[in-house]
Each structure stands twice: as C-alpha cells, then as structure tokens.
N, C-alpha and C positions, 0 to 999 in steps of 0.2 A: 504494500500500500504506500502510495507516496505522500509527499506533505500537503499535496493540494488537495488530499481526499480525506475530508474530516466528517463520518458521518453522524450525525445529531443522536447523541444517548437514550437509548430506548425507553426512559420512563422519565424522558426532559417535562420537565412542567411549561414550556416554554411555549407559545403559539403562535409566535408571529411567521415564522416560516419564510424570514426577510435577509434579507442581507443581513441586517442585525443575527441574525441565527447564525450565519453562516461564519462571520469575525466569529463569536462567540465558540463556535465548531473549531475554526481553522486556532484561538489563540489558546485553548485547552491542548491541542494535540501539541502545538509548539511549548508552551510553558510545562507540561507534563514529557515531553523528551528531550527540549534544549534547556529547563530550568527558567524560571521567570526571569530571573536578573539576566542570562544570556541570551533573549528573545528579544530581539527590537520590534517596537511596531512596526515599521518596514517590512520588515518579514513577514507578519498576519498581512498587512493591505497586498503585499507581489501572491500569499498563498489564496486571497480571496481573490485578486484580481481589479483591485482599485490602487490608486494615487494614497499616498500616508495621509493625506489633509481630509481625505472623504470618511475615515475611521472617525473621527471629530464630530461629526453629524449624529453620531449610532455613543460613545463615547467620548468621557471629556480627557482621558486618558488611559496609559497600559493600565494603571494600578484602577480605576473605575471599571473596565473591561474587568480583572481580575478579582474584584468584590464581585461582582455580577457572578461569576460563575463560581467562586465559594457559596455563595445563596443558592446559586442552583443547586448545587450538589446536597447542602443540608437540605433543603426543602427536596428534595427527591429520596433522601434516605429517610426520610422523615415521614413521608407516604408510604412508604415499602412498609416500617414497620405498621402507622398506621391498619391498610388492609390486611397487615396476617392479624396482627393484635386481636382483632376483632373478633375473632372465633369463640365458643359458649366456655363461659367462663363457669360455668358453674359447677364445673368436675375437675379435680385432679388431673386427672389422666387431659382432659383435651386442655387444658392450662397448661402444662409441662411440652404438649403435643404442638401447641401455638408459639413455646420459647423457642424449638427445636427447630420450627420452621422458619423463624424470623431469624435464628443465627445463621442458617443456610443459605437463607435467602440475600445474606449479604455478599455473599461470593454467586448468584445469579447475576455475571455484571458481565456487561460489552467490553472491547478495547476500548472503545472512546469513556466510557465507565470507569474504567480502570487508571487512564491517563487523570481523568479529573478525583478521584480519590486522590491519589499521587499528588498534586495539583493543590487539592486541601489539607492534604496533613502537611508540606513541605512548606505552606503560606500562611497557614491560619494565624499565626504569630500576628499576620500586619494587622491582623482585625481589632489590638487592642492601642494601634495608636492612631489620635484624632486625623481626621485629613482640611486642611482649610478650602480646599475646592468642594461647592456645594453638592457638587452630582457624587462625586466620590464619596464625600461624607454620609449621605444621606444610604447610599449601596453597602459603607463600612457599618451603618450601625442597621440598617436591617439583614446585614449576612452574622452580625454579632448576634444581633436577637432571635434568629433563625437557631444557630449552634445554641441557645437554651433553650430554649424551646424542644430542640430536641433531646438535649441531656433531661432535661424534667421528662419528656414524655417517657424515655427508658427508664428511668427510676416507679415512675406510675404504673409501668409495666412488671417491671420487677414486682414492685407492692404489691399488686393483685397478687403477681404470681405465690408473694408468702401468706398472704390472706388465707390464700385457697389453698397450701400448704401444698402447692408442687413445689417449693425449693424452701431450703430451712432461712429460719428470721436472722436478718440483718440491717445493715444498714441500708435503701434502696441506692442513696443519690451514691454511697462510695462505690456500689457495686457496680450501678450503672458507667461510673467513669472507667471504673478497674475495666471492666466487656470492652468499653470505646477505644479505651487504652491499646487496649491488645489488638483490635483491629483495628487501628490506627498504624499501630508500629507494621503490620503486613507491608502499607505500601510505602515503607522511606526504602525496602528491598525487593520487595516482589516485581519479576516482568515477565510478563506473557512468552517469551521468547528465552527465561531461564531454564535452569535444569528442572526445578523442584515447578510440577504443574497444579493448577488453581484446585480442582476439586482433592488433592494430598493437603491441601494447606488449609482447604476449607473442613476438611474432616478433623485436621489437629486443631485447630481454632474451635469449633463446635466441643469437642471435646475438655478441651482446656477451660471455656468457660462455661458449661455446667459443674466442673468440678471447681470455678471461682465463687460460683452461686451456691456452692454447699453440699453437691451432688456428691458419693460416694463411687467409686469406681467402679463398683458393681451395679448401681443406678444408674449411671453413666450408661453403661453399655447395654443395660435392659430396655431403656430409653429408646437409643439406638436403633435396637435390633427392629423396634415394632414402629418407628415413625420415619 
C-alpha cells in the first residue's frame, strides 16, 4: 500500500466524506509511520493532492489536524465499548461474557486503526498543554474530554461488572487505567508487519487483564474456553 492510499477507519464516527476526511486519512497514516514531529504538512497536502495553503481551509494547523484525530480515535473506542457493554447485565455469566468481548474486540482493528492507536498513545501527552490558536484549543480540550469520558465509562463498566460479581471488588477507576494501561503500551511496539501477529497479542492481552480484574487462572481459562 502506498502513502497516497489512506483508507478511512472502519468504525470512523466521521461523515463528511470531504476532502477534510481525506487530510485526516492521509495525516494518521503519515504521523503513525513517519512520527508527528517528522511529518511536514507538505507531505499530507503532495499525499492528498492539494497546495500546503489549501490544508488551512479544513485546519488551522498540523497540531489542530492532530487533536482532531486523537478525538476521533477516543470517541471511536468509546463506541466499541459502548455497543458490546450493553449486553443483559443481569447474570454473571453474560456480564463476565460482555468483558471478554469488549477486550477482544479491541484488537478487531484495520491498519488505518492500528496507525491511529499508535498515533494516540505516542501524542496524547500534547492534550495537556493549552494551545492559544482558537481552533486548536477548542479540538485540544474536546479530545481531552473525550479521553475521560472514556476512562469513566470503563470504570462504570468494570462497577457493574463487581456489582454483579463476575470479577472480584476493587477499585473500578484504578482498574480501568491499569486494562488502558496495558493496551496502550501494545502500540508504542506492535506493527502489522512484525514477527509476533495481532490475534497472539490479542489472546495474551485478554488474558492478562482478566487476571488484573481478579480472575484466577483457572477462571481465566474457563472463561475462555466457552466465550
């Protein structure tokens, strides 16, 4: 695949289907393989196909472009869990049956999916300093509010889950970090084109954090065997 073929992440919340999509497409796949600090906008405008000054219309700059798709990617991970979350909560078994799906289902990702993870664990850092340009500011504090937003929502999810006594009582919000934690750290290393492939990494992940949630080795793998 080459540079000028960025295609739009399968569960993008995004609708314009504009050139604006398409920067957004082309400066994910550059900031996620050349590094943010080594991507010039030049590079996005020659991989879309416009002049550097026409990016300016769609974005007030790289670092505005790059709020934008930190947002995208929380509010996209944020829906995933959302629709598994949702399953009947009122048993054991399908509560533990709904964690098991939503840790999987985080390794259900595209390449272009993959680059913008990459993308937000390697940048998230800039979301805690102010920006004085208004468009950027405004994209830096709703992709900050997005990233709680979804740490609360995995904590709420956890809760349930000790409520209804599929995993034993803890703390939810450390747990919830400790899970993000660890699949976070996956992409400062993982690439599609390494040795070790996605569903080996998504099995040790799954496993690793039911046993962060309390699970027992043997629960673990009984878990497992039936979901």
């Amino acid at each position: 695949m080459t540079s000028h073929q960025t295609p739009v992440p399968r569960n993008s919340t995004r609708g314009d289907g504009s050139r604006r999509g398409s920067i957004i497409d082309a400066a994910t796949r550059r900031f996620g393989q050349d590094g943010y600090e080594d991507t010039q906008w030049a590079d996005i405008a020659a991989d879309v196909g416009v002049g550097p000054t026409a990016l300016y219309h769609y974005f007030e700059s790289k670092q505005h472009c790059l709020f934008v798709i930190l947002g995208e990617a929380v509010t996209d991970f944020r829906a995933r869990l959302d629709r598994l979350s949702g399953q009947d909560r009122r048993f054991e078994a399908q509560r533990l049956s709904a964690l098991v799906a939503v840790l999987r289902d985080c390794f259900d990702l595209t390449e272009p999916e993959i680059l913008r993870n990459r993308v937000l664990v390697a940048e998230q850092g800039l979301l805690a300093n102010p920006r004085e340009a208004p468009r950027e500011e405004q994209a830096r504090q709703t992709a900050r509010m997005q990233s709680r937003d979804l740490e609360r929502a995995w904590a709420v999810f956890l809760k349930h889950a000790m409520d209804e006594r599929a995993i034993p009582d803890a703390d939810p919000w450390l747990l919830a970090r400790a899970i993000l934690g660890l699949y976070n750290s996956v992409w400062h290393w993982y690439r599609p084109d390494g040795t070790v492939q996605l569903p080996k990494v998504a099995s040790f992940f799954v496993a690793r954090s039911l046993a962060l949630a309390g699970l027992t080795r043997e629960a673990t793998e009984s878990v497992l065997r039936v979901t």
